[in-house]
C-alpha positions as CSV (number, residue, x, y, z in Angstrom):
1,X,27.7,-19.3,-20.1
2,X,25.7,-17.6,-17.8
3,X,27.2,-18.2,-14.8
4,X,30.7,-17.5,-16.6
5,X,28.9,-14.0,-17.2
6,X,28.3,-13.4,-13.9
7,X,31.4,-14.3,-12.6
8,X,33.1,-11.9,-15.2
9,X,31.0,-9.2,-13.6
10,X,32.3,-9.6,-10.0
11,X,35.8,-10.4,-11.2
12,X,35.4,-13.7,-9.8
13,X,36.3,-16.5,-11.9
14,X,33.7,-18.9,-13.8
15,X,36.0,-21.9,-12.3
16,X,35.8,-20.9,-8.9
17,X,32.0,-20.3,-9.2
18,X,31.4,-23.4,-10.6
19,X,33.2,-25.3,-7.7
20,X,31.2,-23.1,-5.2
21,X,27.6,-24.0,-6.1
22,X,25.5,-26.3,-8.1
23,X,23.3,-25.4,-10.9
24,X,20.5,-27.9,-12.0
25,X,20.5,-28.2,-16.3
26,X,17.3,-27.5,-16.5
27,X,16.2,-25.2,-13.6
28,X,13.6,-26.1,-11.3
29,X,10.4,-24.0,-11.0
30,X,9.3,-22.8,-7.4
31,X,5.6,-21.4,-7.8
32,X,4.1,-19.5,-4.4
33,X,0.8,-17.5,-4.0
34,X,0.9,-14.5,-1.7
35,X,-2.2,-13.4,-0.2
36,X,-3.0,-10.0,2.2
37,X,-3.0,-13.2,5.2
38,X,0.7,-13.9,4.6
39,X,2.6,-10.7,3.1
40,X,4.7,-8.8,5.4
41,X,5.6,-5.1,5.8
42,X,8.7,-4.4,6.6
43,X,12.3,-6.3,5.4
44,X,14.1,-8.2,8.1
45,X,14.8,-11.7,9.6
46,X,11.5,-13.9,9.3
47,X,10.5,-17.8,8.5
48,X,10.8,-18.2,4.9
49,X,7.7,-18.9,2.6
50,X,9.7,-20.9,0.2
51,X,13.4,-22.0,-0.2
52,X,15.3,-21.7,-3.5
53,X,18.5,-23.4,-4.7
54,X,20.9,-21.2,-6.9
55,X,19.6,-21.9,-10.7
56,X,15.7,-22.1,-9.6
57,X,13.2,-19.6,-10.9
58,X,10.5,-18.7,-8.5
59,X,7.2,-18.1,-10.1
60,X,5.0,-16.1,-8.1
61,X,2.9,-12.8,-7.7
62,X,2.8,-9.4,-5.6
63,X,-0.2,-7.2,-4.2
64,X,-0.4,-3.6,-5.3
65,X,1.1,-1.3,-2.9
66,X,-2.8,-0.7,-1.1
67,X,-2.8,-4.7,-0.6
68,X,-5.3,-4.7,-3.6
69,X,-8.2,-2.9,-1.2
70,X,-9.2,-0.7,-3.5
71,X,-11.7,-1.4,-6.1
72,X,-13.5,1.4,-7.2
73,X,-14.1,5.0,-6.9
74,X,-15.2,6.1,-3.7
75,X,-12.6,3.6,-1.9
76,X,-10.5,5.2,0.2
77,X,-6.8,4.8,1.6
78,X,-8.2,4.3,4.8
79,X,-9.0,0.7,3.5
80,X,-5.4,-0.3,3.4
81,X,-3.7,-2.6,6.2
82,X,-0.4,-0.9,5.2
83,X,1.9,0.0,2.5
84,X,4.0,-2.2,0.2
85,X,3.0,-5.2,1.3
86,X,6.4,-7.9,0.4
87,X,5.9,-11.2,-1.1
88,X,8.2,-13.3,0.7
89,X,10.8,-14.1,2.2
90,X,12.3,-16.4,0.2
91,X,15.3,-18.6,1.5
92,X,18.0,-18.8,-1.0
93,X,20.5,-21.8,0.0
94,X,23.9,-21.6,0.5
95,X,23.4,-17.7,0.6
96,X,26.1,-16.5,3.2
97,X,26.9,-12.5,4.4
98,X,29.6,-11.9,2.8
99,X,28.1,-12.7,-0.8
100,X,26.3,-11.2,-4.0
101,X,22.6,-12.4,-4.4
102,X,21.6,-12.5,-7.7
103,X,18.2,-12.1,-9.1
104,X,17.5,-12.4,-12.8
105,X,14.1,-10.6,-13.9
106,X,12.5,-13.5,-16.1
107,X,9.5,-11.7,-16.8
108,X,6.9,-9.4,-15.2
109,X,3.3,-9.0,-16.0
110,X,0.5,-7.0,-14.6
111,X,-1.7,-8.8,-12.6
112,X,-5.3,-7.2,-13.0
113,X,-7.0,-4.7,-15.3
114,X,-6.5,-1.5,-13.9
115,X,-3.9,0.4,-11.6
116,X,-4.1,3.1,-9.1
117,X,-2.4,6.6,-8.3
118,X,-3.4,8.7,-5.4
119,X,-2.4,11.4,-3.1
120,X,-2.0,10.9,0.5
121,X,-2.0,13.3,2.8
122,X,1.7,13.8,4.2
123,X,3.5,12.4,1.4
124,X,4.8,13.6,-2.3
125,X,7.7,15.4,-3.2
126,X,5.7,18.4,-3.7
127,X,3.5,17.9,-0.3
128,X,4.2,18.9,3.0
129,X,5.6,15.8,5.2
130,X,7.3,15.1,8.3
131,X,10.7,16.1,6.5
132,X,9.7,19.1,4.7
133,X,6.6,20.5,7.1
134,X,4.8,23.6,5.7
135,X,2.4,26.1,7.5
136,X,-0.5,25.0,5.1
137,X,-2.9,22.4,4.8
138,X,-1.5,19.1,3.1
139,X,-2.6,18.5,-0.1
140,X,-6.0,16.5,-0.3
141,X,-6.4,12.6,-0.6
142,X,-7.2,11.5,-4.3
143,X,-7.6,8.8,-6.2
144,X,-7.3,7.8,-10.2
145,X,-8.2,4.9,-11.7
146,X,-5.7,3.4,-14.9
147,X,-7.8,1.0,-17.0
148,X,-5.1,-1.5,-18.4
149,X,-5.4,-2.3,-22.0
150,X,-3.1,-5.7,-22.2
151,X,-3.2,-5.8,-26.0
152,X,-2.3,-2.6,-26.5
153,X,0.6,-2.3,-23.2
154,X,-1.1,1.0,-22.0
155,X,-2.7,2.6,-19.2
156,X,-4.8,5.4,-19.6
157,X,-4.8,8.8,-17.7
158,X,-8.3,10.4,-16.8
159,X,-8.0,13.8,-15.6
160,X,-10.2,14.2,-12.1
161,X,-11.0,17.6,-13.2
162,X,-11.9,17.8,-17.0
163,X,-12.8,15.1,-19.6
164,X,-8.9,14.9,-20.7
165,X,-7.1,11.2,-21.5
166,X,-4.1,10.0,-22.4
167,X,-2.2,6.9,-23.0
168,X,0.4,5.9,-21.6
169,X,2.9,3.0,-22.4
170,X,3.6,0.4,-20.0
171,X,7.0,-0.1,-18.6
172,X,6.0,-2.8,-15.4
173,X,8.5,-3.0,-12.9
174,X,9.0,-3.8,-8.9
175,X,9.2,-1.1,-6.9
176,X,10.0,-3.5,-3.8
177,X,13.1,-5.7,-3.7
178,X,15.2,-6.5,-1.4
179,X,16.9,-8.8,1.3
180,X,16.9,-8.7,5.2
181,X,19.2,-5.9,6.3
182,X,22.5,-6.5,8.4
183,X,22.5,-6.5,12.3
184,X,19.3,-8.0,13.4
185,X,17.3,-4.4,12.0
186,X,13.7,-4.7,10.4
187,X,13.3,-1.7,8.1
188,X,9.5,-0.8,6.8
189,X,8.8,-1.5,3.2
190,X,8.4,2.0,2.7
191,X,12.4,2.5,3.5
192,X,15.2,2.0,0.7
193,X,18.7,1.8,1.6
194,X,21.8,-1.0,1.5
195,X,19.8,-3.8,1.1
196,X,17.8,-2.7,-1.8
197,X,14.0,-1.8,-0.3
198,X,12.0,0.4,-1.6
199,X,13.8,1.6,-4.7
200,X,10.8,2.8,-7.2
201,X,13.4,2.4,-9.7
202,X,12.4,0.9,-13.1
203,X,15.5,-0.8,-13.4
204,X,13.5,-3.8,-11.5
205,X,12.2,-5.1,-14.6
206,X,12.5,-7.7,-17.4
207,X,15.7,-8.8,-18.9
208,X,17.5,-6.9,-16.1
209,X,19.4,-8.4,-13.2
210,X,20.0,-7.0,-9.7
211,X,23.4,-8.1,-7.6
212,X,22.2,-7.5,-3.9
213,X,24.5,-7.8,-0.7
214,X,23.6,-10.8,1.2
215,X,23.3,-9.8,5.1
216,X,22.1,-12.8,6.7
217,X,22.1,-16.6,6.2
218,X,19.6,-17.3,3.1
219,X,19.7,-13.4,2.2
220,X,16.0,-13.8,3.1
221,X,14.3,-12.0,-0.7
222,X,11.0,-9.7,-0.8
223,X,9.4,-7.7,-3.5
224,X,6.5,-6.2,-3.9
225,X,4.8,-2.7,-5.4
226,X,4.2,-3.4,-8.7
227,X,4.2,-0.3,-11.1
228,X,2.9,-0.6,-14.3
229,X,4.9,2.3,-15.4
230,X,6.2,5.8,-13.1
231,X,7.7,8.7,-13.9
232,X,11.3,10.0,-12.8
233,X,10.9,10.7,-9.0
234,X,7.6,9.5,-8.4
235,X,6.7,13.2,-7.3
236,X,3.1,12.1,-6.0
237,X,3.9,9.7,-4.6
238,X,2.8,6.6,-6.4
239,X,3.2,5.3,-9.6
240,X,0.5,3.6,-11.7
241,X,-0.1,0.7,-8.5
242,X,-0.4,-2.9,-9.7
243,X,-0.5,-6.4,-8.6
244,X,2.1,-8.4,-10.6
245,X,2.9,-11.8,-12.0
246,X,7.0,-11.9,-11.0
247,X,9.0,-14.7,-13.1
248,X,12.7,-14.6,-11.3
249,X,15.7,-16.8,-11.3
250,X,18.2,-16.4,-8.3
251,X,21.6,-17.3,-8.4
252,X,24.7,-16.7,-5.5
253,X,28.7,-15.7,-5.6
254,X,30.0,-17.0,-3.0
255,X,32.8,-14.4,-1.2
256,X,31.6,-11.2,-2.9
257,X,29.7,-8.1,-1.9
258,X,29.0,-5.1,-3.1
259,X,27.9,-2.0,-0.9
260,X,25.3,-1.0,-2.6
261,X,22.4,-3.0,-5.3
262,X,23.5,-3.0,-8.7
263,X,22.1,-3.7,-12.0
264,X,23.1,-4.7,-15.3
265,X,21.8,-5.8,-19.2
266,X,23.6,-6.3,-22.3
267,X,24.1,-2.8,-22.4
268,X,24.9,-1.1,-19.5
269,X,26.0,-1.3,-15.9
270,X,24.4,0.7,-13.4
271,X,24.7,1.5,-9.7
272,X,22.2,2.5,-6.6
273,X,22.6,5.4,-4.5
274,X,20.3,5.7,-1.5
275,X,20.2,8.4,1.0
276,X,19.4,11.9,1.7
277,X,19.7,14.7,0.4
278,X,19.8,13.8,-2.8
279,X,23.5,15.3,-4.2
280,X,25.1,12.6,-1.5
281,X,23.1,9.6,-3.2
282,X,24.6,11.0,-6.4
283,X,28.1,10.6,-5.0
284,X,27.4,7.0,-3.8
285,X,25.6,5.9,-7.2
286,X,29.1,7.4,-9.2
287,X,31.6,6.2,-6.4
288,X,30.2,2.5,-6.8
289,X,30.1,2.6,-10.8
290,X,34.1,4.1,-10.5
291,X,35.2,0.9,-8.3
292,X,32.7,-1.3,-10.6
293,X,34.5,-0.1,-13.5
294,X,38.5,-0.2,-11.6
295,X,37.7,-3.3,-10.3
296,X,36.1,-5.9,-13.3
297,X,37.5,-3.3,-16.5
298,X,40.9,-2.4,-15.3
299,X,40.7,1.3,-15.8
300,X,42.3,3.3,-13.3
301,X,40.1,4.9,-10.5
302,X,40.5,8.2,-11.8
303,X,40.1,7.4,-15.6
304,X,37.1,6.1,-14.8
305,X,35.9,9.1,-12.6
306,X,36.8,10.9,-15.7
307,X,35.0,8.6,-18.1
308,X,31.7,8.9,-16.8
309,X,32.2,12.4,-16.7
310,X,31.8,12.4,-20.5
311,X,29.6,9.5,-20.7
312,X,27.9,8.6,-17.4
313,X,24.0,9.1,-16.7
314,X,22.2,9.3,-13.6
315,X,18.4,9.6,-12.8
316,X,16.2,10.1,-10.0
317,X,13.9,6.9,-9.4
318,X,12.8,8.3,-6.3
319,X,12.5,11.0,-3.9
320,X,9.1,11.1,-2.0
321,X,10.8,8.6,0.5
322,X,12.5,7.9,3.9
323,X,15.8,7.8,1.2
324,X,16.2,9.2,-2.2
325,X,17.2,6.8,-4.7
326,X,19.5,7.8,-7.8
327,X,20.6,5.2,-10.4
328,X,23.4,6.1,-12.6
329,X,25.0,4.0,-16.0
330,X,27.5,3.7,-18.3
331,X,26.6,2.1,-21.5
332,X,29.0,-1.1,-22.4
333,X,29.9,0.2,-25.4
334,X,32.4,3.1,-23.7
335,X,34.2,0.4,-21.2
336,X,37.4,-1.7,-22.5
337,X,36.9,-5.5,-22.4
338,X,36.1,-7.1,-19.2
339,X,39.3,-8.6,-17.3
């Protein structure tokens, strides 16, 4: 059934699937440890750490996005080797350009008992920064400190200024996926685009599953940045930083790609825009959820344009980076039954 499901989704049919690639009955379980030694910063072509076969899960963990350097107050940024470090990459076999990785989010847990936000100097949406340079000082660097209750699934808020808390529900989630990028190109781990990236979008989480282009030969998979939950936009530029435990079960359809990543639950569909400025990553986050819908539903481009008028979402997930990332959605419930 489940590969029937995911054939339905690219309009590719379950037979043809199943005479493209094998699936094991009972899935085997590829476990890998990353460590600050081995994780790299940026996506692009690299000797794997691991190789999966479609149908494997891949249990593993990530670093925070400071590489886990900092500890305790009075720690500073300037202990970090670099930012987002990426578990990975991972070789996924028979993985061509020209086809859809996909990535099922088993489960995600956070790896440690508190999380970090901070400011840094240069960066946040309300900041000044290479893109948007002001005549003042940047804002200061700061750091807070998120004690994780695991029984309770919250973090709490300390003020820096007052005696104020707050808790706040978790919602973990990878702020890094992605595969190696097409044409040779390495692109930091701070950089979102085609190939998935940097999203920051909370999409990346459990019971979810991401359809990512494949570029290269083995598609070549990294994560990382663990958020234990984030706000729309990350305006600060971080979200609550943790180190995760990822549970994750690839899968590949052989012959089709989509432009952009795309996401999907019982519920809804949903679509990735990446750019800048942020009304053109709109556009490309709509324009992929009206061919998504033409293309697997059979409504008509414009019915659909005009359906997700009425009924479509979108939020910001992001825009303190190179890109701004917008996800939008149509919940199941409004499309007609899958062709």
């Amino acid at each position: 059934m489940r590969l029937g499901w995911i054939g339905l989704f690219l309009g590719f049919p379950w037979a043809a699937i199943a005479q493209t690639q094998s699936v094991p009955a009972k899935p085997d379980v590829v476990q890998y440890h990353a460590t600050i030694d081995v994780v790299k910063y940026v996506y692009g072509t690299a000797p794997p750490v691991a190789r999966l076969r479609p149908g494997n899960i891949l249990e593993a963990n990530s670093l925070d996005c400071f590489g886990n350097a900092i500890k305790k107050p009075g720690d500073t940024l300037a202990l970090t080797k670099g930012d987002n470090p990426l578990t990975g990459p991972f070789f996924i076999e028979g993985a061509a350009p020209g086809d859809t990785l996909v990535v099922h989010i088993l489960d995600l847990q956070v790896d440690g008992d508190q999380g970090l936000g901070a400011f840094a100097p240069g960066f946040g949406a309300l900041n000044q920064t290479n893109y948007t340079p002001m005549l003042h000082a940047p804002l200061p660097e700061k750091i807070w400190f998120y004690p994780i209750d695991h029984a309770g699934n919250t973090a709490t808020f300390q003020a820096l200024d007052s005696n104020y808390k707050v808790k706040i529900p978790l919602h973990p989630f990878l702020g890094c996926i992605g595969v190696a990028p097409a044409g040779g190109e390495a692109r930091s781990s701070i950089v979102p685009a085609e190939f998935g990236g940097n999203m920051d979008a909370p999409e990346v989480s459990a019971g979810n599953t991401l359809y990512l282009p494949v570029n290269v030969a083995g598609a070549l998979l990294y994560f990382g940045d663990g958020h234990a939950v984030m706000g729309d936009g990350e305006i600060a530029g971080t979200a609550i930083e943790v180190p995760m435990k990822v549970r994750l079960q690839v899968d590949v359809v052989k012959g089709k790609h989509s432009n952009w990543p795309r996401f999907e639950n019982d519920k809804e569909i949903m679509a990735a825009g990446i750019y800048r400025p942020v009304d053109d990553a709109v556009r490309i986050a709509f324009t992929e959820l009206v061919a998504w819908i033409h293309a697997d539903y059979g409504l008509s481009e414009l019915d659909a344009y005009e359906l997700l008028s009425q009924v479509g979402k979108a939020h910001l997930t992001e825009m303190v980076d190179p890109n701004y990332v917008v996800v939008a959605s149509i919940e199941k419930k409004y499309l007609p039954p899958r062709k």
